[in-house]
MDTraj code that builds the backbone (N, CA, C; nanometers):
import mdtraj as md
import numpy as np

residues = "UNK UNK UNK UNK UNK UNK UNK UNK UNK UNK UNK UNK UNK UNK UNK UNK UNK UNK UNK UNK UNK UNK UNK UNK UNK UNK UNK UNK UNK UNK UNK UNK UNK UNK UNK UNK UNK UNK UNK UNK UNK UNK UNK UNK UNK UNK UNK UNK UNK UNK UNK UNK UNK UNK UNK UNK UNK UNK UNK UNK UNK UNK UNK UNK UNK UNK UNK UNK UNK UNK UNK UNK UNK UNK UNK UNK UNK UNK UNK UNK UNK UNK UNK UNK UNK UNK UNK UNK UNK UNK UNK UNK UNK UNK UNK UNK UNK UNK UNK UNK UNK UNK UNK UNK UNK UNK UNK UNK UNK UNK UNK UNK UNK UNK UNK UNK UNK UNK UNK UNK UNK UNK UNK UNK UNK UNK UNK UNK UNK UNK UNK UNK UNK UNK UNK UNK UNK UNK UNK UNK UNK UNK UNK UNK UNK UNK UNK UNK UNK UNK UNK UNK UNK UNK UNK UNK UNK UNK UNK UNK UNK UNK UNK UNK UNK UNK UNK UNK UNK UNK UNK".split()
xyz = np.array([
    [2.4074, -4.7853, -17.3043],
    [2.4153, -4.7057, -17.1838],
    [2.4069, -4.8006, -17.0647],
    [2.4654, -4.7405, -16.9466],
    [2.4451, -4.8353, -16.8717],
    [2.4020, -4.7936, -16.7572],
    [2.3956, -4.8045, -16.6100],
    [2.2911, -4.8147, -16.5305],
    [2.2520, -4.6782, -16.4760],
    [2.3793, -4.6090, -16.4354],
    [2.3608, -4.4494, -16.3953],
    [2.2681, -4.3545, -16.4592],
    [2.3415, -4.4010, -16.6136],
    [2.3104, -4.3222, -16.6654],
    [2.0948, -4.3535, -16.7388],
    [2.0837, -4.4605, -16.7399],
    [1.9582, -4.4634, -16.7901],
    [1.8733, -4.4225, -16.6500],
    [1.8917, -4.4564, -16.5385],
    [1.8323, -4.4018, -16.3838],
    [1.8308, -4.2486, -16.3810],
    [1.9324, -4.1603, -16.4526],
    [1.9169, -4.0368, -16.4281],
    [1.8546, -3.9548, -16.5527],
    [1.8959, -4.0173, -16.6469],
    [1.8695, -3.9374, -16.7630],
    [1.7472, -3.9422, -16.7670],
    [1.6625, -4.1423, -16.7483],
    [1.5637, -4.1271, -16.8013],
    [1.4690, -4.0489, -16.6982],
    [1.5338, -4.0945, -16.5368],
    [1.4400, -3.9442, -16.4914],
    [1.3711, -3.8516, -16.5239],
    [1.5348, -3.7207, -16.5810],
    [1.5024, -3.6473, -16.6312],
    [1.4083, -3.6063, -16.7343],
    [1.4219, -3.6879, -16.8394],
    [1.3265, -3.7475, -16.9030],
    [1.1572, -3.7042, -16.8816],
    [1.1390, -3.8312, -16.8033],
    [1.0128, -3.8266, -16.7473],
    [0.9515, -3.7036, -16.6537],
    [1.0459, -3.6536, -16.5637],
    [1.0113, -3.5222, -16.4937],
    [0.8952, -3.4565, -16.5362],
    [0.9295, -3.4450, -16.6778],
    [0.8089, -3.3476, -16.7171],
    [0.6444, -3.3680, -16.7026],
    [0.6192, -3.4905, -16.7213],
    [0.5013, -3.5743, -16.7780],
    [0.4632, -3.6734, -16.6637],
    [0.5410, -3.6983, -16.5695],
    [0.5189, -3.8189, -16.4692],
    [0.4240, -3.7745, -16.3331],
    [0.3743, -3.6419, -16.3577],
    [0.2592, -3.6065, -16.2577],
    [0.2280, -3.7201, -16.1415],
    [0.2125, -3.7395, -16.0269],
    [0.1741, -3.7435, -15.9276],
    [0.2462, -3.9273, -15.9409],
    [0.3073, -3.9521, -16.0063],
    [0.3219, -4.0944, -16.0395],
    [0.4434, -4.1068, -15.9432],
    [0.4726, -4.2387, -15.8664],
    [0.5738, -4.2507, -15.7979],
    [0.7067, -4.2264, -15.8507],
    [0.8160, -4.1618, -15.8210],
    [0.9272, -4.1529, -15.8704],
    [1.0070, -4.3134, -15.8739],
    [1.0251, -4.3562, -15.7751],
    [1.0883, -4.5027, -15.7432],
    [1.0474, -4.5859, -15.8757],
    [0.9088, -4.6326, -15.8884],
    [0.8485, -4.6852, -16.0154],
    [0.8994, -4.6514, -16.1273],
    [0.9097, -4.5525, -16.1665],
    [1.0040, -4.4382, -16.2892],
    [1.1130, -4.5003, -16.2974],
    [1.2228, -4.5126, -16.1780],
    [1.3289, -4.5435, -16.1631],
    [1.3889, -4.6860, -16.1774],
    [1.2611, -4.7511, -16.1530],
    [1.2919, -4.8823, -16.1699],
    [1.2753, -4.9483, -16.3103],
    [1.1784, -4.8926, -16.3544],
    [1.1714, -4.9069, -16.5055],
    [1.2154, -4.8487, -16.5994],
    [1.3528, -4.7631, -16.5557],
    [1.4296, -4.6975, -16.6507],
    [1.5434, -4.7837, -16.6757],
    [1.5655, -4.8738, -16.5391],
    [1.6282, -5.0192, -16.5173],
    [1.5970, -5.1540, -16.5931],
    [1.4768, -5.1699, -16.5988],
    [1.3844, -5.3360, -16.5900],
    [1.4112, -5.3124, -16.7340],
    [1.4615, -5.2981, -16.8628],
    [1.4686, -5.3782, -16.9667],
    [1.5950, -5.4365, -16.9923],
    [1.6837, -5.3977, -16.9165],
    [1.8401, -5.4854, -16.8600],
    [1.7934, -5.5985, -16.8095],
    [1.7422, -5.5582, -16.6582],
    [1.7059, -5.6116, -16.5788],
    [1.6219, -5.7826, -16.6181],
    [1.5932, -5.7662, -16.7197],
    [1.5173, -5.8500, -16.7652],
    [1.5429, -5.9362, -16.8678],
    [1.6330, -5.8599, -16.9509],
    [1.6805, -5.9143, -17.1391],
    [1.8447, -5.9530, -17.1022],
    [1.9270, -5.8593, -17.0161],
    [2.0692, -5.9342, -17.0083],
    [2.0200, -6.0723, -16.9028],
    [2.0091, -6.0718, -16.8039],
    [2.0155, -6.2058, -16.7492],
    [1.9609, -6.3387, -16.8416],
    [1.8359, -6.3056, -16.8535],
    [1.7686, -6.4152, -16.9458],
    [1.8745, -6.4499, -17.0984],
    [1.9424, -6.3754, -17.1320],
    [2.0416, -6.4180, -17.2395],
    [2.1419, -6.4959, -17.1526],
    [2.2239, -6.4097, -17.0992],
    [2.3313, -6.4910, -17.0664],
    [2.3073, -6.6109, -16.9479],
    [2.1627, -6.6081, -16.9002],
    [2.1659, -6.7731, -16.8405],
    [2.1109, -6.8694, -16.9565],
    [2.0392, -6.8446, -17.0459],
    [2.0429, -6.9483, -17.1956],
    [2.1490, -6.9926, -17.2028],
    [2.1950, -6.8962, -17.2690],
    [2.3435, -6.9019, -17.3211],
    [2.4489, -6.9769, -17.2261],
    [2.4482, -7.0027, -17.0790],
    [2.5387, -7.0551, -17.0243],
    [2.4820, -7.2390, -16.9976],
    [2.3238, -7.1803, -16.9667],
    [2.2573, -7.3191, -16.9651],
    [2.2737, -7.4276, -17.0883],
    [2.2881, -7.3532, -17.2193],
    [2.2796, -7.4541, -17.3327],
    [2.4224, -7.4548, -17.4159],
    [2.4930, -7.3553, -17.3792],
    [2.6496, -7.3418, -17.4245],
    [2.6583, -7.2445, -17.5654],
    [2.5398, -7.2274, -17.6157],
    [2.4710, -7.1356, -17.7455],
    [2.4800, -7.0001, -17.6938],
    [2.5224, -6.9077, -17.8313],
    [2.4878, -6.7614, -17.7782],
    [2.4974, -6.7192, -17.9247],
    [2.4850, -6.5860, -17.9606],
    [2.3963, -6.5565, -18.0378],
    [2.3368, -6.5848, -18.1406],
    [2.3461, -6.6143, -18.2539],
    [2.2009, -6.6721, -18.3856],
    [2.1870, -6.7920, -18.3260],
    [2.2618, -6.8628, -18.2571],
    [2.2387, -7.0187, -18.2129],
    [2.1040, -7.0272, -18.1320],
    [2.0668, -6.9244, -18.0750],
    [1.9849, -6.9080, -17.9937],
    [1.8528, -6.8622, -18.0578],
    [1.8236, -6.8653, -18.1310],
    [1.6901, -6.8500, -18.2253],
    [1.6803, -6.6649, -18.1564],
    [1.5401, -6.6662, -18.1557],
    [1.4656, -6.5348, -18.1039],
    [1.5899, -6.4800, -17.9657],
    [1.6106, -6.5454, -17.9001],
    [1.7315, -6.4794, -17.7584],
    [1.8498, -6.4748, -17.8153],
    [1.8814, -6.3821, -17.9717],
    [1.9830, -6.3780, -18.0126],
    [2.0797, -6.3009, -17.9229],
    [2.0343, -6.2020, -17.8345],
    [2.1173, -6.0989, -17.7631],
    [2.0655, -6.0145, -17.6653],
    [2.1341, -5.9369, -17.5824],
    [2.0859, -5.8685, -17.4872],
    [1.9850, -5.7980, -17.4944],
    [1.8934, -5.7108, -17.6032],
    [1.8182, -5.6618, -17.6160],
    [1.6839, -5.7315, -17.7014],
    [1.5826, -5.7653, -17.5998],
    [1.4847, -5.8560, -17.6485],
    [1.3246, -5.7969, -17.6208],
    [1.2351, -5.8673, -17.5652],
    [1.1170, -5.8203, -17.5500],
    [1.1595, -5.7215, -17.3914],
    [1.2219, -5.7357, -17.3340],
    [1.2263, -5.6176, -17.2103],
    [1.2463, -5.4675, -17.2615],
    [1.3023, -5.4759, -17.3734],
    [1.3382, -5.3493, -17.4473],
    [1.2395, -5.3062, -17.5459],
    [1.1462, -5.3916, -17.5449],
    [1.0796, -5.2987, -17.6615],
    [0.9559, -5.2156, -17.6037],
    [0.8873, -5.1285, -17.7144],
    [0.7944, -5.0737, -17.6528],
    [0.6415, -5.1480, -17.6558],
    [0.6278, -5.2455, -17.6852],
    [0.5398, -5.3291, -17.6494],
    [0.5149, -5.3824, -17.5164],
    [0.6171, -5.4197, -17.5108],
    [0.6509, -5.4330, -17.3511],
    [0.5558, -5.3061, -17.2789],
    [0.6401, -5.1917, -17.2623],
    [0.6031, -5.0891, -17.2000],
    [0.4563, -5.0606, -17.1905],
    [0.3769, -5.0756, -17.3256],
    [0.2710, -5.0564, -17.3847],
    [0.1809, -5.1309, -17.2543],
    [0.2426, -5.2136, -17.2623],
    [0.1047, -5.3564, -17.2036],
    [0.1359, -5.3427, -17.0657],
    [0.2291, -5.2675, -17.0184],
    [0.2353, -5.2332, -16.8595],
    [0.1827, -5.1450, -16.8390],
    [0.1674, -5.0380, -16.9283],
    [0.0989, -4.9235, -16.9153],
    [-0.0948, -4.9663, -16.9283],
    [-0.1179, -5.0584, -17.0233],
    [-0.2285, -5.0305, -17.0297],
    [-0.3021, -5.1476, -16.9383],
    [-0.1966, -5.2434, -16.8432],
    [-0.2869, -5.3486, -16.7092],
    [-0.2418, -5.2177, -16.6198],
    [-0.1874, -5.1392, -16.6082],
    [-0.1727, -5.0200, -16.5155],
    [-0.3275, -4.9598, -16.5010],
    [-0.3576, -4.9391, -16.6013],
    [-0.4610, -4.8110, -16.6301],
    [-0.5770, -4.9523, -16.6216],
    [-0.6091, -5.0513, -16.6927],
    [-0.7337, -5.0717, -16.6440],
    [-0.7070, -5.1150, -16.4578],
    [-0.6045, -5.1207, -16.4166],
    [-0.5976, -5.1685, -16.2862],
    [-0.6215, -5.0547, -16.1211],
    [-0.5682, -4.9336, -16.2160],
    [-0.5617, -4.8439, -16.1706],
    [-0.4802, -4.8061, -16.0840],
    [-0.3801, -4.8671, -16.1296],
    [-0.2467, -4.8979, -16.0580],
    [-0.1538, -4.7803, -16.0880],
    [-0.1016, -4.6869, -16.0101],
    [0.0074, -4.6005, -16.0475],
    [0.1436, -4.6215, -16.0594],
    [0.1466, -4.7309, -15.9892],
    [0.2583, -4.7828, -16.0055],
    [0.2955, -4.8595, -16.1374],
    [0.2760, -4.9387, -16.2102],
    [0.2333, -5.0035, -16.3292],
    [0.2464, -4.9098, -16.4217],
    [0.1666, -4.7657, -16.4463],
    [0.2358, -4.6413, -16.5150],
    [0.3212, -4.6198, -16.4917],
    [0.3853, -4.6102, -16.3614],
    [0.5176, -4.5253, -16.3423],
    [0.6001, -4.6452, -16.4398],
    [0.6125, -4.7172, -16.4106],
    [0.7059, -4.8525, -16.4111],
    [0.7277, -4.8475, -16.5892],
    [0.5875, -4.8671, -16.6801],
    [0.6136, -4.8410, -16.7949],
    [0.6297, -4.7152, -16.8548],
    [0.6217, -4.5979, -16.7699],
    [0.6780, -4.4718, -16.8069],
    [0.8777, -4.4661, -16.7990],
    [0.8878, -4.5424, -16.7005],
    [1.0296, -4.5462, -16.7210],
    [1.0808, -4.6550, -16.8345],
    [1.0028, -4.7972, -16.8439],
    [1.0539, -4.8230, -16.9291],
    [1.1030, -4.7969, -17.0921],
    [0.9699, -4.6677, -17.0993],
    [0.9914, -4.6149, -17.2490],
    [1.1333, -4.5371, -17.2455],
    [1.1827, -4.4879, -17.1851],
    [1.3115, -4.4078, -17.1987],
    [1.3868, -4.4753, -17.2215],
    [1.3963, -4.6188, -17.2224],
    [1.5532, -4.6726, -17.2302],
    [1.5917, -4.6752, -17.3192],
    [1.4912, -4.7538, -17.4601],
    [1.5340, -4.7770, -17.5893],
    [1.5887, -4.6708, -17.6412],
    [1.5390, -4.5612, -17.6468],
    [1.5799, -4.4607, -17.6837],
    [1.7022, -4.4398, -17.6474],
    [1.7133, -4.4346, -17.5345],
    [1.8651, -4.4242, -17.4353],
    [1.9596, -4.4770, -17.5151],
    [1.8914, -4.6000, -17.4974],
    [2.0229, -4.7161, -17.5958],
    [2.0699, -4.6889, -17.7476],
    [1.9771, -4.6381, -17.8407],
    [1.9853, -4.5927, -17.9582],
    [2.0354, -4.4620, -17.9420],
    [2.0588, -4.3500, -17.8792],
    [2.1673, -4.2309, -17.8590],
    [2.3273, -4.2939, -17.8423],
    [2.3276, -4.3946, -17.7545],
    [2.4151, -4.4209, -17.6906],
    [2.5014, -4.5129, -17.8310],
    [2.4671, -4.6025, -17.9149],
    [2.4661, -4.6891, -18.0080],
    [2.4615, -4.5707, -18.0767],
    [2.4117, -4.4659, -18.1629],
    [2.4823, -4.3809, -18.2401],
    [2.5658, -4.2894, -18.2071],
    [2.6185, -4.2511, -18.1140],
    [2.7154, -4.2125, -18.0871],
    [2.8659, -4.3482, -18.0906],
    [2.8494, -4.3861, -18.0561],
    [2.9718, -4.4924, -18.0678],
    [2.9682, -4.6043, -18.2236],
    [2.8619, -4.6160, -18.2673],
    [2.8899, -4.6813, -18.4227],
    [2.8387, -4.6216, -18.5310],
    [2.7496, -4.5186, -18.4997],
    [2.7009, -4.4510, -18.6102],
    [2.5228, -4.4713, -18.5983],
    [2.4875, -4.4318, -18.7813],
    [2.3829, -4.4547, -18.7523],
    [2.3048, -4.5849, -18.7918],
    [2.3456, -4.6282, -18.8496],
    [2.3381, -4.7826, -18.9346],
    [2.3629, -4.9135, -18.7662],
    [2.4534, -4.8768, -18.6644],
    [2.4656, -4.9140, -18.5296],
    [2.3853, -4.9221, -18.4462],
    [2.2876, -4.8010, -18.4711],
    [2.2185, -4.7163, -18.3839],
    [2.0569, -4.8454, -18.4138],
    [2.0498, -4.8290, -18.5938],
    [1.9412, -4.8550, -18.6228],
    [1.9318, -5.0315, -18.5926],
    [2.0493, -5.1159, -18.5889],
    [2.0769, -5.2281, -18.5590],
    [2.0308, -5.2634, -18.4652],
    [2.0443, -5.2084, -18.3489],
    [2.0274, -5.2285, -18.2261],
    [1.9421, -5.1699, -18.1685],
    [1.8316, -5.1384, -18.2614],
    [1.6896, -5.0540, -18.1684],
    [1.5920, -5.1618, -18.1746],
    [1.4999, -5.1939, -18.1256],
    [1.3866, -5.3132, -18.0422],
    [1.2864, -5.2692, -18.0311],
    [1.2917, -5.0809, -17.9897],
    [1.1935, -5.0445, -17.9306],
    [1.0540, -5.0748, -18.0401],
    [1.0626, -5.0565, -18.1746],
    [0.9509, -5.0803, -18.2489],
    [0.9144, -5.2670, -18.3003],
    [0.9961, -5.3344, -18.2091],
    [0.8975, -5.4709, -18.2231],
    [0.7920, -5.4764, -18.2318],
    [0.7187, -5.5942, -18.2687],
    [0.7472, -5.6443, -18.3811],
    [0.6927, -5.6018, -18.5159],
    [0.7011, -5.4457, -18.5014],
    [0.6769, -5.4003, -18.6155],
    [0.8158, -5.3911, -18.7641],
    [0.9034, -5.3735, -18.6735],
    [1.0344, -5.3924, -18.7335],
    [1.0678, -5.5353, -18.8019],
    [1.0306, -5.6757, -18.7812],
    [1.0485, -5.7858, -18.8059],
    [1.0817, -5.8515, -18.6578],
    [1.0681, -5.9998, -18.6548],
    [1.0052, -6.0572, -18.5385],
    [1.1483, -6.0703, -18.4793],
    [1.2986, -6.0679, -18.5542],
    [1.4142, -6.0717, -18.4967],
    [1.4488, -5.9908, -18.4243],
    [1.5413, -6.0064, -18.2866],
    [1.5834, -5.9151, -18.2046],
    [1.7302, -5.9172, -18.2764],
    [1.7567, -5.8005, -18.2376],
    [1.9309, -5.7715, -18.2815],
    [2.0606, -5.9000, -18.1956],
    [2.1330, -5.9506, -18.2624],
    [2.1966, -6.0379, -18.2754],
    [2.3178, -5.9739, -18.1849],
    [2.3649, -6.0099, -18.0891],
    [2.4565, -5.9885, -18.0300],
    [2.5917, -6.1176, -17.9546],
    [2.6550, -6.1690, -18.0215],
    [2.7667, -6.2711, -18.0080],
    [2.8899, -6.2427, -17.8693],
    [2.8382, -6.0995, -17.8131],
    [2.9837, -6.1128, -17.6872],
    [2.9707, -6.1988, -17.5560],
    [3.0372, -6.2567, -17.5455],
    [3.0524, -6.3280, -17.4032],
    [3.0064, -6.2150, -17.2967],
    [2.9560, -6.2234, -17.1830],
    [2.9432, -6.1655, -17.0924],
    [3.0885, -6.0310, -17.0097],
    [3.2325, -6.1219, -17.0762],
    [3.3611, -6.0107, -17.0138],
    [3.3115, -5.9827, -17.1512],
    [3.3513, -5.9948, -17.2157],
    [3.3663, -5.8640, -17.3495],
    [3.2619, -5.7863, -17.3277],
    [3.1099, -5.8068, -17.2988],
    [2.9872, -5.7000, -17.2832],
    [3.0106, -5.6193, -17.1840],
    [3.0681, -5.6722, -17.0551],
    [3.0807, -5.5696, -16.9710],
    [3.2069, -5.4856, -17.0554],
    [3.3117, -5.4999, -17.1055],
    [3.4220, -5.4293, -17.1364],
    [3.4015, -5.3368, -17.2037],
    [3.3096, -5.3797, -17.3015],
    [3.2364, -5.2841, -17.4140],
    [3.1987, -5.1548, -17.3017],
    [3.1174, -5.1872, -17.1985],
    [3.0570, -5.0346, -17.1326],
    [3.1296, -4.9227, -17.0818],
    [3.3250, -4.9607, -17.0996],
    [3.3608, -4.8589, -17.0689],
    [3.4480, -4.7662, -17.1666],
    [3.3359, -4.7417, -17.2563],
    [3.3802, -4.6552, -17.3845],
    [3.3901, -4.5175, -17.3134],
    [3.4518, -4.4190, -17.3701],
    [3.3854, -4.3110, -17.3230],
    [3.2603, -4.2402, -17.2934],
    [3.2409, -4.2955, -17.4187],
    [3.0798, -4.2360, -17.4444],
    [3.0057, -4.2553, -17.2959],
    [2.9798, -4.3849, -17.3180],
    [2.9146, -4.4471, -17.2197],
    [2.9758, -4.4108, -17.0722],
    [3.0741, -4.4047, -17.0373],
    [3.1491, -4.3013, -16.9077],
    [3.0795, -4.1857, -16.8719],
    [3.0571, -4.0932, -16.9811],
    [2.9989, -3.9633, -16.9620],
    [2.8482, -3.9645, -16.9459],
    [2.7699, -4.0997, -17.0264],
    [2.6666, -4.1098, -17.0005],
    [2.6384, -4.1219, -16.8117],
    [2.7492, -4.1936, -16.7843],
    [2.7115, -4.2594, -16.6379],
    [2.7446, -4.1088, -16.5725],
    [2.8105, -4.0517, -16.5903],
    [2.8045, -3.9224, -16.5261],
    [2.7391, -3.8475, -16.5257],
    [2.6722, -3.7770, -16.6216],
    [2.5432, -3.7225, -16.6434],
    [2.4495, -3.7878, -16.5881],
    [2.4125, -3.9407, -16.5689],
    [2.2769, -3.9599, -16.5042],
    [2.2908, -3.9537, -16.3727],
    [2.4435, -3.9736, -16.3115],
    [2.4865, -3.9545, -16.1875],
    [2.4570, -3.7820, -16.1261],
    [2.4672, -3.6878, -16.2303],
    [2.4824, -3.5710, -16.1691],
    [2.3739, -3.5560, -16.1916],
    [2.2610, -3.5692, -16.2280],
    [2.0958, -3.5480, -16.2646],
    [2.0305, -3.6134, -16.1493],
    [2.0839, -3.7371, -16.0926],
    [2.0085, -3.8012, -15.9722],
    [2.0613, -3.6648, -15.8582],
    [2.1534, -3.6464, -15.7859],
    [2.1984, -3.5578, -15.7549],
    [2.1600, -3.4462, -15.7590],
    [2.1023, -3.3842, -15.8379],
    [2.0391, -3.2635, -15.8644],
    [1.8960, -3.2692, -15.8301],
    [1.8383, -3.4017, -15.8575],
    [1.7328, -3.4347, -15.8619],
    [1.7044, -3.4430, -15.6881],
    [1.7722, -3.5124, -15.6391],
    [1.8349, -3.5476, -15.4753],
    [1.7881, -3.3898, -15.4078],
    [1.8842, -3.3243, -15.4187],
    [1.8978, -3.1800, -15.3759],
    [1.7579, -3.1280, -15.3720],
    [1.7162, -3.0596, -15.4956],
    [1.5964, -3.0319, -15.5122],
    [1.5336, -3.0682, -15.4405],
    [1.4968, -3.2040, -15.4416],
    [1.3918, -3.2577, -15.3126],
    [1.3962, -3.2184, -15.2203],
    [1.5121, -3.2232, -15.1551],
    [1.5545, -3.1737, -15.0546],
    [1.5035, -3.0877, -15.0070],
    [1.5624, -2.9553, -15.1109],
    [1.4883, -2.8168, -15.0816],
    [1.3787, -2.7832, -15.0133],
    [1.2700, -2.8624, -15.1364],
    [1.1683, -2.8958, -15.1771],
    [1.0824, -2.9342, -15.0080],
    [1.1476, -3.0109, -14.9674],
    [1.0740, -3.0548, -14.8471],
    [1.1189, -2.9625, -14.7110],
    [1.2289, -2.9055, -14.7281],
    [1.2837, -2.8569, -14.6022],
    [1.1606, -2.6605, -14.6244],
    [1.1304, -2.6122, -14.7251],
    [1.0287, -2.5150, -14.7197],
    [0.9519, -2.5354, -14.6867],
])
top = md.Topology()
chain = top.add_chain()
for i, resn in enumerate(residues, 1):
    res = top.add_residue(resn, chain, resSeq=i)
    for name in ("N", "CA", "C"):
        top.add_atom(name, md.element.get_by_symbol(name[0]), res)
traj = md.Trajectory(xyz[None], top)
C-alpha cells in the first residue's frame, strides 16, 4: 500500500480507540514504517552497490520500521514518559503491517501476503523479507490496481474525516 492510502485507512482504523490522542501523531505513524525501512534500504543499497540477500538483515524494504516491536517500544517510552504523542505515533504505526499484508494478499495471494509480513518479528525468525527491486521497478510495482483503489479509499476517508471536523467545529 502506499501513502494515501495507509494515512486514511489507518486513520480510520484507529478512530475508534485513539481517545483524546493527537490525530497528526496517528497520522504520522501510519507513515513512519516507510518512512524509515524504504530510505534506509535503498541508501545501503546505493552506498555499497548490494541489494537484496547481499545485504544481510537490510534484505528489503520492510525491516524493523515495520514490525510490531517497533511500535511496542514506542508505545511503552510513551506511557512511562507520559507522552501522548509517542502513543499516538505507535498507535498509527500498528496499522500499517497489517495494511501491507491486505494489500500483498490481494495482489499475490496468500503465501505473498505471509512472505512479506514483519509485523511479528522476531518472533517469526530474525530474517526480514527479501526484496531484490531497484527503486524504478518498486515505485512501478505501486501502480497495480489494487493499490490505486487503496490510494483512493484512504484519500476519500481523509476527506470525510476533513469534513466531519469541520462540522464538528463549526456547531
Amino acid at each position: 500500500m502506499i501513502f494515501f492510502g495507509h494515512l486514511g485507512i489507518g486513520d480510520a482504523m484507529t478512530a475508534p480507540v485513539r481517545r483524546g490522542l493527537p490525530r497528526g501523531w496517528v497520522l504520522a505513524g501510519t507513515v513512519l514504517p516507510d518512512l524509515i525501512d524504504k530510505p534506509l534500504y535503498y541508501a545501503v543499497a546505493a552506498a555499497t552497490g548490494r541489494h537484496g540477500a547481499e545485504l544481510g538483515i537490510l534484505r528489503g524494504t520492510r525491516g524493523f520500521g515495520h514490525t510490531w516491536a517497533l511500535a511496542a517500544l514506542v508505545w511503552v517510552v510513551g506511557h512511562a514518559r507520559g507522552s501522548d504523542k509517542l502513543r499516538a505515533l505507535a498507535l498509527g504505526m500498528a496499522t500499517h503491517s497489517p495494511l501491507d499484508f491486505v494489500a500483498d494478499w490481494a495482489m499475490w495471494g496468500w503465501s505473498g501476503a505471509f512472505h512479506g509480513c514483519v509485523a511479528f518479528w522476531p518472533l517469526t525468525g530474525w530474517r526480514f523479507p527479501l526484496a531484490d527491486l531497484g527503486l524504478v521497478a518498486h515505485l512501478g510495482a505501486e501502480f497495480r490496481p489494487f493499490l490505486l483503489g487503496a490510494e483512493a479509499v484512504g484519500i476519500l476517508l481523509l476527506l470525510r474525516a476533513h469534513f466531519a471536523a469541520r462540522r464538528e467545529r463549526a456547531s
